[in-house]
C-alpha atoms as an extended CHARMM CRD file, in Angstrom:
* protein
*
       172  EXT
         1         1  UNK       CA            -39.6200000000      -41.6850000000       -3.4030000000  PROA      1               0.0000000000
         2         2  UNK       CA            -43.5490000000      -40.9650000000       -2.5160000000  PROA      2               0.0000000000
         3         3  UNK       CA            -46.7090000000      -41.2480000000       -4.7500000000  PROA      3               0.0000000000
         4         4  UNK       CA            -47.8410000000      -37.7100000000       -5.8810000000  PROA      4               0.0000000000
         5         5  UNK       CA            -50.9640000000      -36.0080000000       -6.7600000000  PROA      5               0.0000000000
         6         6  UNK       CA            -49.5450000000      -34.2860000000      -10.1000000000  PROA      6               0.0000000000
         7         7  UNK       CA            -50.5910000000      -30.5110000000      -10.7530000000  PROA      7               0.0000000000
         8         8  UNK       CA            -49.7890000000      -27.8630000000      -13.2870000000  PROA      8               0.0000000000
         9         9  UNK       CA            -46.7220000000      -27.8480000000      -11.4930000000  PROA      9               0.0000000000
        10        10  UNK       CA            -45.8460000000      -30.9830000000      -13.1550000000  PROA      10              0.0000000000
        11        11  UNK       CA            -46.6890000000      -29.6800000000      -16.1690000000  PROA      11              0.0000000000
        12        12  UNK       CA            -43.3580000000      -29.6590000000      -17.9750000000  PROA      12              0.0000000000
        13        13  UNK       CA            -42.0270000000      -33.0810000000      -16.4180000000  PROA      13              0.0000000000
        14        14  UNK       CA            -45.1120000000      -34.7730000000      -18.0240000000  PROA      14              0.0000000000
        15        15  UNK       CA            -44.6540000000      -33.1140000000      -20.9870000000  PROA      15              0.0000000000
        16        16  UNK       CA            -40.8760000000      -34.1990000000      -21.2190000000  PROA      16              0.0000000000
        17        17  UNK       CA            -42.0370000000      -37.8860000000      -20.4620000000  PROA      17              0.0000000000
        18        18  UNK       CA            -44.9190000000      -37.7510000000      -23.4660000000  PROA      18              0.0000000000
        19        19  UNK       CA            -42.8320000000      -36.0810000000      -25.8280000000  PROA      19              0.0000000000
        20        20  UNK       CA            -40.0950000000      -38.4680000000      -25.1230000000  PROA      20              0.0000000000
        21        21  UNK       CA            -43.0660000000      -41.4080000000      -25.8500000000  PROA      21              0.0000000000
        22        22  UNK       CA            -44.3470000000      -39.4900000000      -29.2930000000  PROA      22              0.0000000000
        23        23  UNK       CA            -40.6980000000      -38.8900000000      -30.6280000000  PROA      23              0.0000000000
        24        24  UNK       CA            -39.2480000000      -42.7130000000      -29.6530000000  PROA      24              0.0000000000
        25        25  UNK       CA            -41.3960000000      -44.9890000000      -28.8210000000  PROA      25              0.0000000000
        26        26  UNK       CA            -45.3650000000      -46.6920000000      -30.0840000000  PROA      26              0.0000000000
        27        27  UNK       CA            -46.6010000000      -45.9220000000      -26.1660000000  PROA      27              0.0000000000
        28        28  UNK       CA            -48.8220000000      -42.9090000000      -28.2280000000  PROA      28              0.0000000000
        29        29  UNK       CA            -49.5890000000      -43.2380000000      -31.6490000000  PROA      29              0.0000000000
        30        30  UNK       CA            -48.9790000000      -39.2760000000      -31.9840000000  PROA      30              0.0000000000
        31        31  UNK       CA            -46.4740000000      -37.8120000000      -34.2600000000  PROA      31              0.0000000000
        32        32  UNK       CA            -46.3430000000      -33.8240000000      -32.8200000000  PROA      32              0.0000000000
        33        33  UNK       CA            -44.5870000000      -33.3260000000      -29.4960000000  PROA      33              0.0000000000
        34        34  UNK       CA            -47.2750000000      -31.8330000000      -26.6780000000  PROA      34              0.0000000000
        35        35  UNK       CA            -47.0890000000      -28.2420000000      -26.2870000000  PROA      35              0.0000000000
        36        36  UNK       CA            -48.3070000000      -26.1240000000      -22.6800000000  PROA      36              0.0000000000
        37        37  UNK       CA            -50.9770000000      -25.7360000000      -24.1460000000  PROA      37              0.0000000000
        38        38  UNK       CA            -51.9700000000      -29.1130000000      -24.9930000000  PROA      38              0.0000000000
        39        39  UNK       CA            -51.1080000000      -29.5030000000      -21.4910000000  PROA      39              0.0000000000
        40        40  UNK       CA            -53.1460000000      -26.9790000000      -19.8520000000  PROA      40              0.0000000000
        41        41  UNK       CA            -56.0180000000      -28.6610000000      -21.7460000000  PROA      41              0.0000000000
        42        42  UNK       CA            -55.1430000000      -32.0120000000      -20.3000000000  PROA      42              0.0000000000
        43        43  UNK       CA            -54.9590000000      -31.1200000000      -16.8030000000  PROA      43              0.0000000000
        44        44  UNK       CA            -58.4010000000      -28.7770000000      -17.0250000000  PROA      44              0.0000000000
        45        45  UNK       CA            -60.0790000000      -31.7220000000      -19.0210000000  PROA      45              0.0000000000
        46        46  UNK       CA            -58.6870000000      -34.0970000000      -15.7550000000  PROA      46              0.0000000000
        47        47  UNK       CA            -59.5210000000      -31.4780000000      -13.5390000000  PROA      47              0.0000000000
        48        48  UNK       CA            -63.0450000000      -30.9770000000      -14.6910000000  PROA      48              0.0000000000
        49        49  UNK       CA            -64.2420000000      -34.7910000000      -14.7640000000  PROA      49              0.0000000000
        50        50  UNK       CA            -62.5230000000      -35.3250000000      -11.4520000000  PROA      50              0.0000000000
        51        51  UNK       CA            -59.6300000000      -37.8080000000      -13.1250000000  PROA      51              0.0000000000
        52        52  UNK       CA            -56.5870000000      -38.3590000000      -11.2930000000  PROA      52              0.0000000000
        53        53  UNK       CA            -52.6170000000      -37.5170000000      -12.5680000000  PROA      53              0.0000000000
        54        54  UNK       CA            -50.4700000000      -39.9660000000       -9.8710000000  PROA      54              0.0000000000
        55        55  UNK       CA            -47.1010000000      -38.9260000000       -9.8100000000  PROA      55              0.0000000000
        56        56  UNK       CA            -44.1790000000      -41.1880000000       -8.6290000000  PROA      56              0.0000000000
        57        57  UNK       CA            -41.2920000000      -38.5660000000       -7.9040000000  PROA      57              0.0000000000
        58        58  UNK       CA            -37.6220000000      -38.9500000000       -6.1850000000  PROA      58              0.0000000000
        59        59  UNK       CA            -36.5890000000      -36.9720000000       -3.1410000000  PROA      59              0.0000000000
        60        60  UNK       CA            -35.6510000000      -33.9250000000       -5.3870000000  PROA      60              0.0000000000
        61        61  UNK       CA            -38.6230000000      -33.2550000000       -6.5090000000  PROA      61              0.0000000000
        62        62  UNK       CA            -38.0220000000      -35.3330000000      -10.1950000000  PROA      62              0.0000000000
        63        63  UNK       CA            -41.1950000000      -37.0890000000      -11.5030000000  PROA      63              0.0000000000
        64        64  UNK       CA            -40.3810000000      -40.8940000000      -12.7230000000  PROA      64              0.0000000000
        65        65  UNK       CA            -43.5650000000      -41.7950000000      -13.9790000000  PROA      65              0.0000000000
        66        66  UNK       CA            -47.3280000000      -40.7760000000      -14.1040000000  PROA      66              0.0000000000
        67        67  UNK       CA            -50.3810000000      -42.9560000000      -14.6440000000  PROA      67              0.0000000000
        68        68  UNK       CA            -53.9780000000      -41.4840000000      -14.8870000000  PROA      68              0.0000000000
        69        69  UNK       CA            -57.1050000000      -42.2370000000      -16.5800000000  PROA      69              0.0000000000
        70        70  UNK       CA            -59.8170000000      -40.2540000000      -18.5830000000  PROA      70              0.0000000000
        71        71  UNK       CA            -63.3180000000      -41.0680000000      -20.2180000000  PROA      71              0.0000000000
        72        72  UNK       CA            -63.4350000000      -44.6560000000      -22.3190000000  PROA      72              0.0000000000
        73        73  UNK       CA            -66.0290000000      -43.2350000000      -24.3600000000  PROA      73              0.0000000000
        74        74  UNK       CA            -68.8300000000      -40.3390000000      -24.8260000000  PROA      74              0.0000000000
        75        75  UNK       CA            -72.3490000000      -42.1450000000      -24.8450000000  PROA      75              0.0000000000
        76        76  UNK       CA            -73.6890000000      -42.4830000000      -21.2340000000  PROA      76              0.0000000000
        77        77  UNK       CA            -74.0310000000      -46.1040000000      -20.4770000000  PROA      77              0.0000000000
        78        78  UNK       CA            -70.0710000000      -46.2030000000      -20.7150000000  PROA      78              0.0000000000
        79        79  UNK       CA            -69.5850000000      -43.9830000000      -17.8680000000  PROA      79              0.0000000000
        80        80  UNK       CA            -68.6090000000      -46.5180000000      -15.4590000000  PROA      80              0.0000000000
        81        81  UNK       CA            -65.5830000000      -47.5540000000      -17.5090000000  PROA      81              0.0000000000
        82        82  UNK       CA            -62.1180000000      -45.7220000000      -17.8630000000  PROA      82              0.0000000000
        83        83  UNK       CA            -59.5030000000      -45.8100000000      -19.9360000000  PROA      83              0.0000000000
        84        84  UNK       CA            -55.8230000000      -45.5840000000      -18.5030000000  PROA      84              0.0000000000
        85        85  UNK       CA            -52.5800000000      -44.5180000000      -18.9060000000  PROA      85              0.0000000000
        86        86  UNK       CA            -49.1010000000      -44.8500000000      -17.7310000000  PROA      86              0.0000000000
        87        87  UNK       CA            -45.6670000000      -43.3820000000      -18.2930000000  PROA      87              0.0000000000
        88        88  UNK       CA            -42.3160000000      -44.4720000000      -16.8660000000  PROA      88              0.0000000000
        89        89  UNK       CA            -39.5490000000      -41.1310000000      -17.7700000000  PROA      89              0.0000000000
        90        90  UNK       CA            -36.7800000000      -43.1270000000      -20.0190000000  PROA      90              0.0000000000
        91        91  UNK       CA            -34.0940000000      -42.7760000000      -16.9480000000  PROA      91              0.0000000000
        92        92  UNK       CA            -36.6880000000      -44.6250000000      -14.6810000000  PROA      92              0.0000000000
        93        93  UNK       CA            -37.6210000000      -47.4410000000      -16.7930000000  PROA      93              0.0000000000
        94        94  UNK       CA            -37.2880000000      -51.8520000000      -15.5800000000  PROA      94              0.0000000000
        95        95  UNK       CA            -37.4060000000      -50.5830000000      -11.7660000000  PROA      95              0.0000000000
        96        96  UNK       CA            -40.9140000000      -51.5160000000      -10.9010000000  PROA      96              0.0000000000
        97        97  UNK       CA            -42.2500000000      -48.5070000000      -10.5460000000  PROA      97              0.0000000000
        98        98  UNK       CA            -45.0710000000      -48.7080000000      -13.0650000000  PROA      98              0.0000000000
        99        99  UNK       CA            -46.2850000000      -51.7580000000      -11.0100000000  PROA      99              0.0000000000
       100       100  UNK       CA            -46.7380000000      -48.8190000000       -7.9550000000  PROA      100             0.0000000000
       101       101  UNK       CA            -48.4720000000      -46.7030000000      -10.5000000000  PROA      101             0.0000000000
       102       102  UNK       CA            -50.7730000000      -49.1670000000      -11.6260000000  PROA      102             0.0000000000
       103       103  UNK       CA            -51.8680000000      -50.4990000000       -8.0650000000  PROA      103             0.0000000000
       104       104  UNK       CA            -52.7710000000      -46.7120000000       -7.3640000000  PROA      104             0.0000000000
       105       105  UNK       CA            -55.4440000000      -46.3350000000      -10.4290000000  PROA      105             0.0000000000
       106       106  UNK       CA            -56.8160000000      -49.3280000000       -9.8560000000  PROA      106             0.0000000000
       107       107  UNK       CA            -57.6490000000      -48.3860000000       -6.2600000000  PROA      107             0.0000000000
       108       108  UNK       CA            -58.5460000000      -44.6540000000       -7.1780000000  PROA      108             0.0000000000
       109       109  UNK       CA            -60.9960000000      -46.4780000000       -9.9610000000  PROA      109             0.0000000000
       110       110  UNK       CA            -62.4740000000      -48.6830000000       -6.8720000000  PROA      110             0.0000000000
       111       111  UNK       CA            -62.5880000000      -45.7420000000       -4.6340000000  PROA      111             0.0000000000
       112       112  UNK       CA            -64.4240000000      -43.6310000000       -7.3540000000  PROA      112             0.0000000000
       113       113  UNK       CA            -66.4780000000      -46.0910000000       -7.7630000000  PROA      113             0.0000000000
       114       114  UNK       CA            -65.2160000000      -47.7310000000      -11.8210000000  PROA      114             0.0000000000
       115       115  UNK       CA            -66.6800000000      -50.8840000000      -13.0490000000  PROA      115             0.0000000000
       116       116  UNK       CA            -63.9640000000      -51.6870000000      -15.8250000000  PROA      116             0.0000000000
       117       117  UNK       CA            -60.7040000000      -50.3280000000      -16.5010000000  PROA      117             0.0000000000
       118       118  UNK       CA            -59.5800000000      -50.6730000000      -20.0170000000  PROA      118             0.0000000000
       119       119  UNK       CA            -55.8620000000      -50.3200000000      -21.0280000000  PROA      119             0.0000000000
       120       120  UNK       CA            -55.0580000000      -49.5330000000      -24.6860000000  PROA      120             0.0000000000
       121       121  UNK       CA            -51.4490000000      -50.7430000000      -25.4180000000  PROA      121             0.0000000000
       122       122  UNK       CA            -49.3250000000      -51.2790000000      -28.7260000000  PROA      122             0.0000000000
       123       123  UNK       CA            -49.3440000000      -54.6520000000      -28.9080000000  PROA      123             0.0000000000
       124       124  UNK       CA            -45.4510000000      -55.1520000000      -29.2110000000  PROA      124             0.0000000000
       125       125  UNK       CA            -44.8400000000      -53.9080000000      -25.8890000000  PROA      125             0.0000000000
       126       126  UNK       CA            -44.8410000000      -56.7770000000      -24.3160000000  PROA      126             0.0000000000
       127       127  UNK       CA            -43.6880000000      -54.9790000000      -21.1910000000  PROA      127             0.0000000000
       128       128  UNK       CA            -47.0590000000      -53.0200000000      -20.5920000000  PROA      128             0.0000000000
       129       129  UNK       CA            -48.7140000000      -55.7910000000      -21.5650000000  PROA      129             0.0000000000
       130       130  UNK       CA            -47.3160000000      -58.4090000000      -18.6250000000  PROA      130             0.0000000000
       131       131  UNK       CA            -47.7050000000      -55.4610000000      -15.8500000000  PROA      131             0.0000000000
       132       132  UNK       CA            -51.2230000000      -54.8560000000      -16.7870000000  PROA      132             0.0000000000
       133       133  UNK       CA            -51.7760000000      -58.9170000000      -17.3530000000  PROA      133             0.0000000000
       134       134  UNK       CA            -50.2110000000      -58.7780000000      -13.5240000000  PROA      134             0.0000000000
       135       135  UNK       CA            -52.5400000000      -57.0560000000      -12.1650000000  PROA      135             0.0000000000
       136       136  UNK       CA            -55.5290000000      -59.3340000000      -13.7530000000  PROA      136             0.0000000000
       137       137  UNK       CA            -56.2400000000      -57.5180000000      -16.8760000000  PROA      137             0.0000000000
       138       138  UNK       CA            -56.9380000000      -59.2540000000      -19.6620000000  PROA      138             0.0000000000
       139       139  UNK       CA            -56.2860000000      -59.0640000000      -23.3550000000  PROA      139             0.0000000000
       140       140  UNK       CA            -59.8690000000      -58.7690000000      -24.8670000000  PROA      140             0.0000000000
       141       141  UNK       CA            -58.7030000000      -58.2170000000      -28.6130000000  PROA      141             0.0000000000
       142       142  UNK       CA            -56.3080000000      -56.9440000000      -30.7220000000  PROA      142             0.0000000000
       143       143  UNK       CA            -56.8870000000      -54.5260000000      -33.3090000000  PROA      143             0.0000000000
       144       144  UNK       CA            -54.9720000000      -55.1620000000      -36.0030000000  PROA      144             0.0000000000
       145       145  UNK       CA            -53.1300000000      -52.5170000000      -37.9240000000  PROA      145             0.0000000000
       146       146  UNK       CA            -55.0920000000      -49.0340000000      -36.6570000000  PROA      146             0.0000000000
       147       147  UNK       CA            -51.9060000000      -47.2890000000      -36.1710000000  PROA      147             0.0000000000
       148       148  UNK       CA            -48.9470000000      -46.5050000000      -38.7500000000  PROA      148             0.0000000000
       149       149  UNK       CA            -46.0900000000      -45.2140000000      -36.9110000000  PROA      149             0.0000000000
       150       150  UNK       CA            -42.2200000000      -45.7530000000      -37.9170000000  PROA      150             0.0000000000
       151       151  UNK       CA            -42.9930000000      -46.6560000000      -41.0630000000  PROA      151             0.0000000000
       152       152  UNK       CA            -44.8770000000      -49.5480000000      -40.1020000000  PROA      152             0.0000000000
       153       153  UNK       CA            -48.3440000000      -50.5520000000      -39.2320000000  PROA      153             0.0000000000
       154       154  UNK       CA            -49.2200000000      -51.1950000000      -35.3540000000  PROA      154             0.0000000000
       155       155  UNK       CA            -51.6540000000      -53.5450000000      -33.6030000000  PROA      155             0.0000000000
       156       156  UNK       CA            -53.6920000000      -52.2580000000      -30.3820000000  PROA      156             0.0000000000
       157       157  UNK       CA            -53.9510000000      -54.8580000000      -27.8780000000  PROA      157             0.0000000000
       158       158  UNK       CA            -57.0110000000      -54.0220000000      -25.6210000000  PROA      158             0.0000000000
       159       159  UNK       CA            -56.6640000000      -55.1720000000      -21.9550000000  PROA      159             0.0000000000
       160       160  UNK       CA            -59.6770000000      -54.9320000000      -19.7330000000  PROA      160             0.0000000000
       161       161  UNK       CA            -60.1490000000      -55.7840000000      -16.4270000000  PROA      161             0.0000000000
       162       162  UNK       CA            -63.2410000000      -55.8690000000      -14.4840000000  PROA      162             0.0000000000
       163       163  UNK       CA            -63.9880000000      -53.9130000000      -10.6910000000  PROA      163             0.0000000000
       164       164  UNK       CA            -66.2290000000      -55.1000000000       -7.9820000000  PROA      164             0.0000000000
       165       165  UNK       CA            -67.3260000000      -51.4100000000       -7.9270000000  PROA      165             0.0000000000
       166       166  UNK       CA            -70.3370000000      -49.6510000000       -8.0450000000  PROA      166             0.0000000000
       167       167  UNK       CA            -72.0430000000      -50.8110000000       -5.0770000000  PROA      167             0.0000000000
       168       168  UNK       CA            -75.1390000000      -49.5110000000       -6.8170000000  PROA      168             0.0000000000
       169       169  UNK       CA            -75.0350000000      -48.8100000000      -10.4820000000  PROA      169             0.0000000000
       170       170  UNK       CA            -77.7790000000      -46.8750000000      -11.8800000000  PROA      170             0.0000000000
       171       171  UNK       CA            -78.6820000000      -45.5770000000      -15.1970000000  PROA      171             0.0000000000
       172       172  UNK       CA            -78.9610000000      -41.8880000000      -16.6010000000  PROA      172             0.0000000000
């Protein structure tokens, strides 16, 4: 196995893996599977703000898991905080391997220079919740009931944890 940085070319395997998360699970509180195009958008929004995709694949080329992160928020003073992501494929799942995922953002967050990393998870996956808790996050809040999904409504537990980076924050 080796730690990837995911292209286009990875395109469809991510797309498999979110699809898979829409259709089965509360990882994304979407209902529509992704299309290439919503992927194409993805990658050129990632591409154009200079936000890593980290692949995780096996010796043939399969991806296992991806973890990135994108903007937090759109006002300015937020722009040293990220928000992240991670997806384990359903066949690669309890192996540890979004514990290597997650040690790779947080040190492309450091390296690029990230204050705070915040992880938005469904607070019943308690899974995602102890990896992230792990790695020092913290849960800063739960927002009750701001997703219906399943016939049910769903919590967002939001898990935060804090960077020694920038060396020299400014404003503007």
């Amino acid at each position: 196995m080796k730690i990837i940085n995911c292209t286009e070319e990875y395109a469809s395997q991510i797309l498999e893996i979110f699809n898979d998360a829409i259709l089965n699970t509360t990882a994304l509180y979407d209902y529509i599977p992704w299309t290439m195009e919503t992927m194409r958008v993805w990658f050129e929004t990632k591409r154009l703000h200079n936000f890593p995709v980290i692949g995780l694949v096996d010796d043939s080329g399969q991806l296992m898991g991806f973890g990135s992160y994108g903007q937090f928020r759109i006002r300015p003073a937020y722009k040293y905080t990220i928000e992240n992501s991670l997806y384990i494929h359903r066949d690669y799942r309890g192996r540890g391997f979004g514990k290597i995922l997650l040690a790779k953002i947080i040190e492309r967050a450091k390296e690029q220079q990230y204050h705070c990393i915040v992880g938005v998870i469904d607070a019943e996956n308690t899974v995602s919740i102890g990896l992230h808790e792990s790695f020092g996050f913290e849960n800063v809040g739960t927002f009750k009931q701001v997703g219906f999904k399943f016939g049910k409504w769903l919590d967002a537990a939001f898990m935060q944890l804090s960077l020694p980076t920038p060396e020299n924050p400014v404003e503007g």
